[in-house]
C-alpha positions as CSV (number, residue, x, y, z in Angstrom):
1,X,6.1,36.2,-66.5
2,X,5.4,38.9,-63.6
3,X,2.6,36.4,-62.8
4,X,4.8,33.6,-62.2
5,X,7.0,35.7,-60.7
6,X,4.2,36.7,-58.2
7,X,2.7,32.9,-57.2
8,X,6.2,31.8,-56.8
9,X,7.0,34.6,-54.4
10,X,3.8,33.5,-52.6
11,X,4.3,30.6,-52.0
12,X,8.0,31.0,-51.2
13,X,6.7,33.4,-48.2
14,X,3.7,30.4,-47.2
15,X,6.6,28.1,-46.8
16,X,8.8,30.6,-45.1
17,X,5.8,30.8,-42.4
18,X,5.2,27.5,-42.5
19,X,8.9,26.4,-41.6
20,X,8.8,29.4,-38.6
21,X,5.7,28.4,-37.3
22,X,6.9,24.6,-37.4
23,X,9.9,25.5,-35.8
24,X,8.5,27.7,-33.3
25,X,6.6,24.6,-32.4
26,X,8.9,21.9,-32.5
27,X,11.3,24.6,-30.2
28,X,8.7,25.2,-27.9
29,X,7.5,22.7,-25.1
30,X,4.6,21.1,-26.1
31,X,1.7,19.5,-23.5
32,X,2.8,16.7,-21.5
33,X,1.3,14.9,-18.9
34,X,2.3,15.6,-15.2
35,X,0.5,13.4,-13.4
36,X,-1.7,10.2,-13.6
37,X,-4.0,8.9,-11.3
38,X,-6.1,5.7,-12.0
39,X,-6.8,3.3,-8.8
40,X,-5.5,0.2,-9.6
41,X,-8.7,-1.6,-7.7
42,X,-12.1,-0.5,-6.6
43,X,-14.9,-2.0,-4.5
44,X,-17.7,-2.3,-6.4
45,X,-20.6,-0.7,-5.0
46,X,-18.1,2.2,-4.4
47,X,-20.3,5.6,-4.5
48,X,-17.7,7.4,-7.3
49,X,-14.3,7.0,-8.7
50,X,-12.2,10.0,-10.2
51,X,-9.5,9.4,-13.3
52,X,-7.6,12.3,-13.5
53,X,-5.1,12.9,-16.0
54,X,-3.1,16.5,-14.8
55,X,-1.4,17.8,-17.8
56,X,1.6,21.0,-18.9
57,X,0.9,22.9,-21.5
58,X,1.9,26.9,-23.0
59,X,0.5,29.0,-25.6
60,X,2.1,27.0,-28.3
61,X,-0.1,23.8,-27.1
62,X,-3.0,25.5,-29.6
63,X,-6.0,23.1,-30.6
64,X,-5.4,21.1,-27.6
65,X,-8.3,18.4,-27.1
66,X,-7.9,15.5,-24.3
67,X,-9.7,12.2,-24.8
68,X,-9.8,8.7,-23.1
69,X,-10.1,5.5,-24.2
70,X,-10.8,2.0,-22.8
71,X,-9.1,-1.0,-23.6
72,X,-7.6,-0.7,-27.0
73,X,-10.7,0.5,-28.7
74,X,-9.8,2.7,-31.3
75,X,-12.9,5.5,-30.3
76,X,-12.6,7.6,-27.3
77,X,-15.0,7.1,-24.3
78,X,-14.5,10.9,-24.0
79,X,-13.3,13.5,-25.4
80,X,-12.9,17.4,-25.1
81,X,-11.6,20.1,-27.1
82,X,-11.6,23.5,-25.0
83,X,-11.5,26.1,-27.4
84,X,-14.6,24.9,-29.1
85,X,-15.8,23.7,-25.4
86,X,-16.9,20.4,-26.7
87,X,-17.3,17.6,-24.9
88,X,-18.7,13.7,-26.4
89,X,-19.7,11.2,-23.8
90,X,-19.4,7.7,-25.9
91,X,-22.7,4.7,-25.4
92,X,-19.9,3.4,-22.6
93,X,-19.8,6.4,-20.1
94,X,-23.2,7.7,-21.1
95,X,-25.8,8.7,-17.8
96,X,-22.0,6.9,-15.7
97,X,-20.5,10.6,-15.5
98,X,-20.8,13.4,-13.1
99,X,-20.5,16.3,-16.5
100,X,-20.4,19.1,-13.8
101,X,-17.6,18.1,-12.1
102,X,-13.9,20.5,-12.8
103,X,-10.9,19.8,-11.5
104,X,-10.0,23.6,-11.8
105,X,-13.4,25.5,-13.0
106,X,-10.7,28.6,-13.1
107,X,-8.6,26.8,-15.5
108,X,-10.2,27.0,-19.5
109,X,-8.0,24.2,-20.4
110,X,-8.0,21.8,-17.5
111,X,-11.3,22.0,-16.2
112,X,-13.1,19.3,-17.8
113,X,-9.5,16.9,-18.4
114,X,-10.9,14.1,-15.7
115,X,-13.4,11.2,-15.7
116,X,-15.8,11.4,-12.6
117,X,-17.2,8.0,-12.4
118,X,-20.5,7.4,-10.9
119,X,-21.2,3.4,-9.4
120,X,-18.5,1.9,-11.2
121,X,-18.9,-1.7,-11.9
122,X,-17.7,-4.9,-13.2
123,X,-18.2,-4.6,-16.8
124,X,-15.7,-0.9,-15.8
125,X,-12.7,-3.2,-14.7
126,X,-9.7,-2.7,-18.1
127,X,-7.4,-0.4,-19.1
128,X,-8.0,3.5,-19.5
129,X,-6.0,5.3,-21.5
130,X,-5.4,9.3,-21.9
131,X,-4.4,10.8,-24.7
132,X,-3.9,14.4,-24.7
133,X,-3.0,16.4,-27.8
134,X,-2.4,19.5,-29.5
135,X,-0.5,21.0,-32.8
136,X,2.6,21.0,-30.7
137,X,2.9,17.6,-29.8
138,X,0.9,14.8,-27.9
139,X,1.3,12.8,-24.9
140,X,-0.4,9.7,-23.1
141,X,-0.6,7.2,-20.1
142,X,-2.7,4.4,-19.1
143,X,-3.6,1.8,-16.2
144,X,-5.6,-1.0,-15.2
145,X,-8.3,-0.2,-12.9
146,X,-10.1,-3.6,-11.5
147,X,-13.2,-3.5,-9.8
148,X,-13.8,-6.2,-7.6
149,X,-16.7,-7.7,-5.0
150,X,-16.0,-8.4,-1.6
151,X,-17.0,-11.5,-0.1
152,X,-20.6,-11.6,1.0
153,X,-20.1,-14.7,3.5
154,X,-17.3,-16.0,5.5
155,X,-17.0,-19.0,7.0
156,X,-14.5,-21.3,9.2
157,X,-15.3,-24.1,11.5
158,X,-13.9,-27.4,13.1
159,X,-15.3,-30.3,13.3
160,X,-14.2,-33.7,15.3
161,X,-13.8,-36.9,13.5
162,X,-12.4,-38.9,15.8
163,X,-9.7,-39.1,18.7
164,X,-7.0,-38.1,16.4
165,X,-8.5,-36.3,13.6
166,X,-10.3,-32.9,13.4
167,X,-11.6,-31.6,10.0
168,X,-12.0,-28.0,9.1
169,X,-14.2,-26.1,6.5
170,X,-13.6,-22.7,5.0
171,X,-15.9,-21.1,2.3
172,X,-16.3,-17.8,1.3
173,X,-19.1,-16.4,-1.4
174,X,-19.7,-13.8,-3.9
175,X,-16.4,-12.9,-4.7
176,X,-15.4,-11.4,-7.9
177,X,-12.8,-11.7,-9.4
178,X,-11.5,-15.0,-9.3
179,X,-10.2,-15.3,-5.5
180,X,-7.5,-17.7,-3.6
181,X,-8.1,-19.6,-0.5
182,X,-5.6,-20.6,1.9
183,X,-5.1,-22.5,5.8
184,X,-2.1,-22.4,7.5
185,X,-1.1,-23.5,11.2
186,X,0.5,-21.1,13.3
187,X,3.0,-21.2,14.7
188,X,4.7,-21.7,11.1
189,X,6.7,-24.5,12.1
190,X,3.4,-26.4,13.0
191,X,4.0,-27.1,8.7
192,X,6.7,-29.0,9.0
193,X,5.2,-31.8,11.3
194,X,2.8,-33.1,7.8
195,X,-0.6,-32.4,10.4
196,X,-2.6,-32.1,6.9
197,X,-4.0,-34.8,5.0
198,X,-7.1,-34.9,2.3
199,X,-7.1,-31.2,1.6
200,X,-9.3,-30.0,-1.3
201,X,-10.6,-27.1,-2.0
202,X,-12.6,-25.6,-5.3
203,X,-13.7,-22.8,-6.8
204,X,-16.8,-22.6,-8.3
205,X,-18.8,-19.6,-10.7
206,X,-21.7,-18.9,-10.8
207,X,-23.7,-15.7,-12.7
208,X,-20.8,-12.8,-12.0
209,X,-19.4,-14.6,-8.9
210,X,-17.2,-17.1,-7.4
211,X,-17.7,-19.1,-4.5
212,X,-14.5,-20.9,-3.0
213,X,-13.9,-23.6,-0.3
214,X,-11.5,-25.6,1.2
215,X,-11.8,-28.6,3.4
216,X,-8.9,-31.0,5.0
217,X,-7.9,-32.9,8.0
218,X,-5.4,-32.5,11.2
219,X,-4.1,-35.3,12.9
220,X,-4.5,-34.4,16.8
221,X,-1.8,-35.9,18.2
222,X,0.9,-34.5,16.4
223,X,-0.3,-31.1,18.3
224,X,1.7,-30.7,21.6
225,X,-0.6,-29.2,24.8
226,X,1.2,-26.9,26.1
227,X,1.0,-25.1,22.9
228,X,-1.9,-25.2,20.8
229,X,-1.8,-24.1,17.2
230,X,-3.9,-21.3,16.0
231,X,-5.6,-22.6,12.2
232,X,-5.9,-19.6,10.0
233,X,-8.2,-18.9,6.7
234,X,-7.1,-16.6,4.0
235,X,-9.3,-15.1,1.4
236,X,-7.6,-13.2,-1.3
237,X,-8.3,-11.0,-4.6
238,X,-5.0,-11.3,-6.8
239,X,-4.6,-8.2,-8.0
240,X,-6.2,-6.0,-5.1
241,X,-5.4,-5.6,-1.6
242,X,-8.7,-6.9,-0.4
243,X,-8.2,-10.0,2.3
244,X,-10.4,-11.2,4.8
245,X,-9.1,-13.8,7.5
246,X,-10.8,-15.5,10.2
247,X,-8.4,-17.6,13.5
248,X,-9.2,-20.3,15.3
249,X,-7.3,-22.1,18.4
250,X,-7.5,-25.4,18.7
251,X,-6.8,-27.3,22.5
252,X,-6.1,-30.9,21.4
253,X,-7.7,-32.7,24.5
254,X,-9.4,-32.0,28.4
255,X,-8.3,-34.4,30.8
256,X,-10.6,-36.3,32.4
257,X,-10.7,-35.9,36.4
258,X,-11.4,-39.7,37.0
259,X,-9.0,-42.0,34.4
260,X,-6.9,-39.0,33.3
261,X,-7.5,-39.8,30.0
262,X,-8.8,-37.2,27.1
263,X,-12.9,-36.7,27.2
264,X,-14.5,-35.7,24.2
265,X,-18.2,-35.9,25.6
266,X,-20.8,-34.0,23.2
267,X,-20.6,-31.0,26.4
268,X,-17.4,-30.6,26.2
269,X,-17.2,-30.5,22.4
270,X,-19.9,-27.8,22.9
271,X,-17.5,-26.2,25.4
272,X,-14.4,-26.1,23.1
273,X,-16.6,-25.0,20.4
274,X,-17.6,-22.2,22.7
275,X,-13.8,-21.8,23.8
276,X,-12.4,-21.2,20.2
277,X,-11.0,-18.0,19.5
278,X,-12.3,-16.7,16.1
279,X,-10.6,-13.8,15.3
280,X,-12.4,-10.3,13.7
281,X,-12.7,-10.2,9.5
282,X,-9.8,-7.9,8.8
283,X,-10.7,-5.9,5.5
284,X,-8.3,-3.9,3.7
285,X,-9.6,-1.4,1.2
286,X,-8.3,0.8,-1.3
């Protein structure tokens, strides 16, 4: 009877402990991430990338161990557990991290919590996920990180049809992802006036790229001379805030000296060509 008497006092006092220490736990703040920082978009060919995942945590935080995940696979890219200083690099991220890198080599528990990304490319471009828990609680954020290729050529020319018509040609190559091609007439208001007709563009892929173009037609006349429109090209990466443009202004006519009528010799089309204003590739980066 003292026996039972005994193991049930024993295990009274194991659950007594229990409850404290679970409601030490539950009182006490537990780890919770601070900050998050995972570019949205990255140039690929980019020398390195850092994900960094900047979390709270106290004395009650114990066992803590941080890992990441990509996409909604169920096994961490990487993972480390600081008391036992552990770290596991996953097939994924293996020979792609920088391991010496610390955010805060002072810091036991923070020093190893971020992702230093050598060259990342395409096949890097999803979601990344960090999960960061301990016997106290557990916390976690992720973000898309897309990285893209820039264009590798950029084109835009003009070219005469006729009197009245001039046709235009925009292409860009070696763009990934899938980009967006545009031509507009500025001033704005040129729109209005239906100058376009026959416009078609297409995108085409080939290997890891995409190659775009777009072709159509002005009607001259409807351009008045003392103002001359300016054609622009737009190339665009949805999703990034990569865009390259290129300008060109277009004089409608020269005015022969003799009959006062337009001349469109093959040296003055040289000379116009010459004249057009093409305007810098404007690049904007992350």
């Amino acid at each position: 009877m003292a026996k039972m008497n005994f193991t049930a006092l024993s295990f009274y006092k194991t659950m007594l402990l229990f409850s404290r220490l679970v409601s030490l736990l539950k009182d006490a703040n537990p780890v919770k991430i601070i900050n998050f920082e995972v570019p949205r978009w990255v140039p690929n060919g980019t020398s390195h990338v850092i994900l960094d995942c900047r979390y709270r945590y106290t004395e009650n935080d114990l066992r803590l161990v941080v890992k990441w995940f990509f996409n909604d696979d169920s096994e961490p890219v990487y993972q480390w557990i600081p008391e036992l200083e552990k770290r596991h690099v996953a097939e994924f991220l293996f020979g792609r991290l920088n391991l010496s890198f610390s955010v805060d080599s002072s810091d036991r528990y923070s020093r190893y919590r971020a992702l230093y990304i050598l060259n990342p490319s395409l096949e890097m471009s999803g979601k990344y996920t960090c999960h960061v828990a301990s016997l106290a609680g557990q916390d976690s954020r992720h973000q898309e990180m897309l990285v893209y290729v820039p264009a590798t050529t950029f084109n835009f020319t003009l070219t005469k049809c006729s009197e009245t018509e001039v046709s235009f040609l925009c292409d860009a190559r070696g763009l990934y992802p899938r980009p967006h091609i545009s031509v507009s007439l500025l001033p704005l208001d040129y729109e209005d006036k239906k100058t376009y007709k026959r416009t078609t563009s297409q995108v085409i892929k080939t290997d890891a790229t995409y190659s775009t173009s777009l072709t159509g037609t002005l009607f001259v006349s409807e351009f008045p001379d003392r103002r001359p429109p300016v054609l622009e090209c737009r190339v665009e990466i949805p999703g990034t805030n990569y865009k390259i443009s290129k300008q060109i202004s277009y004089f409608p006519g020269l005015h022969d000296a003799n009959t006062g009528n337009p001349s469109f010799s093959h040296s003055v089309i040289s000379l116009f060509l010459l004249a057009f204003l093409i305007s810098c590739i404007h690049v904007t980066d992350v």
